[in-house]
C-alpha positions as CSV (number, residue, x, y, z in Angstrom):
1,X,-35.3,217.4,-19.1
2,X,-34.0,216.2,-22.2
3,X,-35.2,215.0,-25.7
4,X,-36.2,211.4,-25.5
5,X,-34.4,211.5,-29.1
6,X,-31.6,212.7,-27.7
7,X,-30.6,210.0,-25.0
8,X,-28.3,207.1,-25.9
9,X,-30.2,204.2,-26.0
10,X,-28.6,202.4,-22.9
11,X,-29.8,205.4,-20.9
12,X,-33.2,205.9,-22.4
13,X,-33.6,201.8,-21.9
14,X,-31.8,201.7,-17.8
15,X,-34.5,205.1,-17.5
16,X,-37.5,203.0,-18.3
17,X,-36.6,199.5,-17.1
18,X,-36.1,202.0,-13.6
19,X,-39.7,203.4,-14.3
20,X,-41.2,200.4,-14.8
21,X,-40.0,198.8,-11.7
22,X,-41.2,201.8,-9.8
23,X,-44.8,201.4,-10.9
24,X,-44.9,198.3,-10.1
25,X,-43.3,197.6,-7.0
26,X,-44.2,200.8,-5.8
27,X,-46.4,202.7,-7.1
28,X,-49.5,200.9,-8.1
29,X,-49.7,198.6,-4.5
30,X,-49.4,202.1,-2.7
31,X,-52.6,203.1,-5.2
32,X,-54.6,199.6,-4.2
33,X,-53.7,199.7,-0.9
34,X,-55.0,203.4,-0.7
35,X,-58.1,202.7,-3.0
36,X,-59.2,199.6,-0.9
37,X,-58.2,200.8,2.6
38,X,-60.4,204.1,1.5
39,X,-63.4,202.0,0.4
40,X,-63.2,200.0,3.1
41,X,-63.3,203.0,5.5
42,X,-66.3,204.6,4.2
43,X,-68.3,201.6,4.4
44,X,-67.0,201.0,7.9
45,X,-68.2,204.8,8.6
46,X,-71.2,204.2,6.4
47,X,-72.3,201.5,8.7
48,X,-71.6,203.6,11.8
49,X,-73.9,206.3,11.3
50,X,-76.2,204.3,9.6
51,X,-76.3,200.9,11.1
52,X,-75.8,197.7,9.7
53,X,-77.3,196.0,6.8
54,X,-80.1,195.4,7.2
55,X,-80.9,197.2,10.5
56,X,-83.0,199.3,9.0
57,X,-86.8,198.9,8.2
């Protein structure tokens, strides 16, 4: 990898604008969909070993 104070400026600017684009279109929905799809599944498993809200008592 090379010095960032090394790279031309185009580069170093084409580099980031390519980074940044990544995160976001990429990167963080995969990590929100992942996150909420995850949360979602251990409730669901929550509540099918222990019952629904509620059901308890």
């Amino acid at each position: 990898m090379q010095d960032p104070d090394e790279v031309a400026p185009e580069q170093r600017k084409r580099h980031e604008v390519w980074l940044f684009a990544f995160l976001i279109v990429l990167l963080f929905p995969l990590v929100t969909f992942l996150v909420v799809g995850g949360y979602g599944f251990g409730v669901w498993m929550w509540q099918a070993f222990m019952g629904p809200p509620g059901a308890g008592g």
